[in-house]
C-alpha positions in Angstrom: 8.3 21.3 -7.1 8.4 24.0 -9.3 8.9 28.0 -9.0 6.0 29.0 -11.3 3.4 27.9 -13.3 5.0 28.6 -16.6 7.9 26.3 -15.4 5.8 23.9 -14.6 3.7 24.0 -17.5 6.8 23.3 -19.8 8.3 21.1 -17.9 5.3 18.7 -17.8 4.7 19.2 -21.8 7.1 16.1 -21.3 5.0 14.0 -20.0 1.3 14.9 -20.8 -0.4 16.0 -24.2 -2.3 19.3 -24.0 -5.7 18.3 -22.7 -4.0 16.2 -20.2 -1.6 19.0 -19.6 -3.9 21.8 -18.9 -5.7 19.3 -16.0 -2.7 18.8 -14.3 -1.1 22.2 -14.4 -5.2 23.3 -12.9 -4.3 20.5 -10.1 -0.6 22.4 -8.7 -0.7 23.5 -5.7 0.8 26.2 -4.6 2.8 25.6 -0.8 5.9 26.5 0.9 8.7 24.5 1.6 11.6 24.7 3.8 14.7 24.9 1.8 18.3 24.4 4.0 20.4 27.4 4.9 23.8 28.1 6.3 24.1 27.7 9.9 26.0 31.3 9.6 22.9 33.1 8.7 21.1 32.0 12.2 18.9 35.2 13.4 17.2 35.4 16.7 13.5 34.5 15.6 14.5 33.0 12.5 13.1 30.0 11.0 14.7 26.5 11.8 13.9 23.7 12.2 15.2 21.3 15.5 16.6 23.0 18.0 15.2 25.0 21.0 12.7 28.0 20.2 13.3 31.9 20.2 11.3 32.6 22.8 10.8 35.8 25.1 11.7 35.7 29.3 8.5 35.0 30.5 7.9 31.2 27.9 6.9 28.2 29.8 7.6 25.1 27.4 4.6 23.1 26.9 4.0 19.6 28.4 0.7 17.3 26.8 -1.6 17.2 29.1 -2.3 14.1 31.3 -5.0 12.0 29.2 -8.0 10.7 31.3 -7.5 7.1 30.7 -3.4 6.4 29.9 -4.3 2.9 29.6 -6.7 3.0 27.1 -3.9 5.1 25.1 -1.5 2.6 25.3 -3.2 -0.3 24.8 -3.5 1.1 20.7 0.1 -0.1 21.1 1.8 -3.7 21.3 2.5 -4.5 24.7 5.9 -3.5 24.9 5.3 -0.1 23.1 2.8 0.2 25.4 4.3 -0.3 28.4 7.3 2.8 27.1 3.7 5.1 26.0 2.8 4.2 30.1 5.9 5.2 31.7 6.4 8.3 29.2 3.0 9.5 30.5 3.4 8.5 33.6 6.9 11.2 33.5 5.3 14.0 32.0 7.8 15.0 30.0 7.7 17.9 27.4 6.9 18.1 24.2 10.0 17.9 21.5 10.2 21.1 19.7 10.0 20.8 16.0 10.1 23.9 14.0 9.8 28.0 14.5 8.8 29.6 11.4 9.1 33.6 10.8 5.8 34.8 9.8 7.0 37.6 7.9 9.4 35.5 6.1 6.2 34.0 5.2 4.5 36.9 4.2 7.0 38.3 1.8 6.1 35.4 -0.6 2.7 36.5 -1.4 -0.6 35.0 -1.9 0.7 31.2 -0.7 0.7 32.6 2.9 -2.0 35.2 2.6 -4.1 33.2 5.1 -1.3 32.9 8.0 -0.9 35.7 10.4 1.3 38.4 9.1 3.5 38.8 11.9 5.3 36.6 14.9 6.6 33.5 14.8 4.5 29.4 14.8 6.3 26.9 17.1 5.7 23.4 16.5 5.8 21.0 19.4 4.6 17.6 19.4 4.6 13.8 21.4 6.9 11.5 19.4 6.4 8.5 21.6 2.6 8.8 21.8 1.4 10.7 19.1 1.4 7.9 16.3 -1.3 6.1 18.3 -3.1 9.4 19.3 -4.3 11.2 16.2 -5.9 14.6 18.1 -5.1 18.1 19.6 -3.1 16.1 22.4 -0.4 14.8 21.0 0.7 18.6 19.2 0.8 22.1 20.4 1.2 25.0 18.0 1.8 28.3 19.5 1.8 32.0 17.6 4.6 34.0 19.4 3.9 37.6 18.6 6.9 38.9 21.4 9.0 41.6 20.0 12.3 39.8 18.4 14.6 42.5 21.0 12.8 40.7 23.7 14.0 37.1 22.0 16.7 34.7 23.2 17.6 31.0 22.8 15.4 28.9 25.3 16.5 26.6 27.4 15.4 22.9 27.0 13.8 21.8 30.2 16.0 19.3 32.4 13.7 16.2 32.3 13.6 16.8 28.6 17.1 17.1 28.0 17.9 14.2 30.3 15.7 12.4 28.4 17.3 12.8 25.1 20.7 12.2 26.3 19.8 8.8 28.1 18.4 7.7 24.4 21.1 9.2 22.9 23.2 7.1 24.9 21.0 3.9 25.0 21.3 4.5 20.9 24.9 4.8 20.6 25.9 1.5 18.9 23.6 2.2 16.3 23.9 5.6 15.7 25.5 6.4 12.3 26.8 9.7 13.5 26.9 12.1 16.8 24.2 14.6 14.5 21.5 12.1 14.7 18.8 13.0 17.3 16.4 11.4 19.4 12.3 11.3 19.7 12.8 14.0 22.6 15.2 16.7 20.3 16.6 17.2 16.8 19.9 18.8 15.8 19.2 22.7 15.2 19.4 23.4 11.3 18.7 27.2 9.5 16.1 26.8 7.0 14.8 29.6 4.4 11.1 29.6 3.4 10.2 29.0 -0.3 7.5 29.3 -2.3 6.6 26.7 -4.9 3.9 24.5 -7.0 3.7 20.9 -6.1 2.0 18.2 -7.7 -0.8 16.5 -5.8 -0.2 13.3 -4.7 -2.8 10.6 -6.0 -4.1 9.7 -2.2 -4.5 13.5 -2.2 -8.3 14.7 -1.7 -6.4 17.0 -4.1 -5.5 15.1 -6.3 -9.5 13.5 -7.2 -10.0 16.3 -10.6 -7.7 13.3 -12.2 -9.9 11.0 -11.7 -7.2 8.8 -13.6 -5.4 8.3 -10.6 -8.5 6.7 -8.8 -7.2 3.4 -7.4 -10.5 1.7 -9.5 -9.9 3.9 -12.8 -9.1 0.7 -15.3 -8.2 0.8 -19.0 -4.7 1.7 -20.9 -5.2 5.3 -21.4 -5.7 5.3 -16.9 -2.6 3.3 -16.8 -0.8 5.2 -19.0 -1.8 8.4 -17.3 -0.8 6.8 -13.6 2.2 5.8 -14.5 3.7 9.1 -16.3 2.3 10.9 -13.2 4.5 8.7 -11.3 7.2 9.1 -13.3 6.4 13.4 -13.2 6.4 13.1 -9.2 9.8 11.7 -8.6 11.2 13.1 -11.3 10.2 16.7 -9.3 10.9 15.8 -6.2 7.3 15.4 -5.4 7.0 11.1 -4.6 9.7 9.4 -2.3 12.7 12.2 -2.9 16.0 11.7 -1.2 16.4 14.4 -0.1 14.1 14.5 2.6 14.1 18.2 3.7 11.6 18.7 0.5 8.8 16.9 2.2 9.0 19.4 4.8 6.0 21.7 4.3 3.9 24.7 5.1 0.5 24.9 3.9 -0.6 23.6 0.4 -1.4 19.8 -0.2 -0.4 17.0 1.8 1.8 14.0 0.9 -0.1 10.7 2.4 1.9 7.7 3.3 -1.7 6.3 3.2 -4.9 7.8 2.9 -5.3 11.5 2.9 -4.6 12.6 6.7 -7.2 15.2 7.0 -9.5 12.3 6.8 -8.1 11.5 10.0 -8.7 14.7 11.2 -12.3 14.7 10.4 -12.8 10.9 11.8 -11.6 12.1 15.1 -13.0 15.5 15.3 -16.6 14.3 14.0 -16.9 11.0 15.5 -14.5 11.1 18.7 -12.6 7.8 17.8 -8.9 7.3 16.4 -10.9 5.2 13.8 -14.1 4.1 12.6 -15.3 0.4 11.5 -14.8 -0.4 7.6 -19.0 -1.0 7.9 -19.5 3.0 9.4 -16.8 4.4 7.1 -18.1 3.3 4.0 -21.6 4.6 5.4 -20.2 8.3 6.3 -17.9 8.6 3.7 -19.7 11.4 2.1 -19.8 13.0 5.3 -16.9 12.6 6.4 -15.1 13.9 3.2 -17.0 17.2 3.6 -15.9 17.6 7.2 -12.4 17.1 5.8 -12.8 19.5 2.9 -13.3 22.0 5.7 -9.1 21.2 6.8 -6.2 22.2 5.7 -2.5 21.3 6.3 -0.3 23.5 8.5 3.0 22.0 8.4 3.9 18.4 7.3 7.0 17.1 9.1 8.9 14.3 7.5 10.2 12.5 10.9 13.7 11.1 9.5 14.8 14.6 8.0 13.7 16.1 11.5 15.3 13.5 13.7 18.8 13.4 10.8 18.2 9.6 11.5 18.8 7.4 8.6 17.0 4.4 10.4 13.7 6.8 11.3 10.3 6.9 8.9 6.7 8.7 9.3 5.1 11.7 8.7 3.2 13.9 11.0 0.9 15.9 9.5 -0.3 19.3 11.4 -3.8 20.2 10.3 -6.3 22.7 11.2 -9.8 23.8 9.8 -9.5 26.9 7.9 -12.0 28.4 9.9 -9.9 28.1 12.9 -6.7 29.4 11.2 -8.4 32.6 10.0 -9.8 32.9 14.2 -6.1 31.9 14.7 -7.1 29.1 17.1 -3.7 27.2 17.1 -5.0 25.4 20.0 -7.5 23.0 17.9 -4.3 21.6 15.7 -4.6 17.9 15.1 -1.6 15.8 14.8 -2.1 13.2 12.6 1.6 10.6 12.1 1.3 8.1 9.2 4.1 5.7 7.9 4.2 3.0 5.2 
């Protein structure tokens, strides 16, 4: 992560000789990151992430809507996984709220956000306990809040979802490391600040494919020597597998896969109506389906463990949408896309 591209440029002189240097530098991408604030400097329609939403009187907290064929959903699932996806359908709980982020907070950094709305506030919502085996708009709702920030208060979590997080909360509580930790249903509330920065693409990254050193198939020393100092250039800036977890939160700019690049995902699903497509038909659309994915773009990746404050927690969720439908601000065709390792 870096502030600027003059940083960045002199602080990967380390690592790369000029020709090399001037590639990666043209490969940054620019994104915005959550960085963690005081809980003192909480403001009604601030961004945060966890929590319950600012919302205004009249707000209705979403619930996913009941899928056609529950069965066929959780069958994707072992059968004990599957029979928790059943009954959690079967309750129709809520969504968990995940983030609210202030859109002119977003604004005032420039260019990085020049394709968001300008004004109002994104809330994130999304289906822990189905969503990693349901890669779609179903599983995640985004919605732009434009409501007046006099006419904002603190909303209240709906009963069945609050009971809900207390009875795992409770089922949880001999392996909890501490009473901060949350649950699939809620996270702890924690102030956040919006960032701008340049990140390094990471090598699954459609992003990332103008090095074509980092190809999984590129062979020789000079590739190997080039992998492995862009490695080295990723964890060393907090780019690859940080710690501190609250830097893989994100807003905009280029996703971090745990396996292959996740709007790929989003173009298999959207294109072809199926979670995924045989080895045989995804070799044979590849080019096709890389096009469709070109056409995406990440909205906000949520690291799951940072979100939940669980140490014993892993996966990503990436929000995506086309560009087309962010510019028509049509938050409604958001896929959800959840990867882990």
């Amino acid at each position: 992560m870096f502030d600027g591209l003059a940083e960045a440029t002199s602080a990967l002189a380390n690592w790369f000789d000029p020709p090399r240097l001037e590639r990666v530098v043209e490969a940054l991408a620019p994104a915005i990151v959550f960085k963690p604030a005081d809980a003192g400097t909480r403001r009604v329609g601030g961004t945060h992430i966890g929590g319950v939403p600012d919302v205004p009187e009249a707000f209705v907290w979403p619930r996913p809507p009941m899928p056609s064929d529950p069965q066929e959903i959780a069958a994707r699932a072992n059968a004990d996984m599957g029979r928790e996806m059943r009954a959690h359908m079967e309750r129709g709980l809520p969504y968990a709220f995940i983030a609210q982020m202030d859109l002119q907070e977003a604004e005032a950094l420039g260019e990085v956000a020049e394709i968001l709305p300008p004004e109002g506030r994104l809330l994130f919502f999304y289906d822990h306990v189905t969503g990693p085996w349901d890669t779609g708009t179903r599983a995640a709702r985004v919605i732009w809040d434009t409501s007046p920030t006099s006419n904002l208060s603190q909303a209240r979590m709906p009963f069945d979802l609050a009971e809900a997080a207390q009875a795992e909360l409770d089922a949880l509580a001999d392996i909890r490391h501490d009473d901060a930790e949350g649950t699939v249903y809620a996270a702890p509330q924690r102030e956040m600040k919006l960032a701008a920065t340049w990140r390094l693409p990471h090598p699954a990254s459609l992003d990332a494919e103008g090095l074509p050193e980092l190809r999984w198939d590129a062979s020789g020393d000079e590739s190997e020597r080039f992998r492995e100092d862009y490695e080295a250039a990723l964890v060393e800036y907090h780019d690859m597998y940080t710690e501190e977890h609250w830097r893989r939160q994100q807003l905009l700019g280029s996703p971090e896969p745990e396996q292959d690049d996740p709007r790929l995902d989003a173009a298999v699903v959207s294109e072809f109506a199926v979670q995924h497509l045989p080895p045989e038909l995804w070799r044979e659309n590849l080019p096709r389906i890389k096009a469709e994915a070109e056409t995406w773009t990440l909205l906000l990746q949520l690291d799951v463990a940072d979100w939940m404050q669980a140490r014993f927690t892993e996966g990503t969720v990436y929000f995506l949408i086309r560009r087309s439908d962010l510019k028509k601000r049509r938050f409604d065709e958001v896929v959800a896309v959840y990867q882990q390792t």
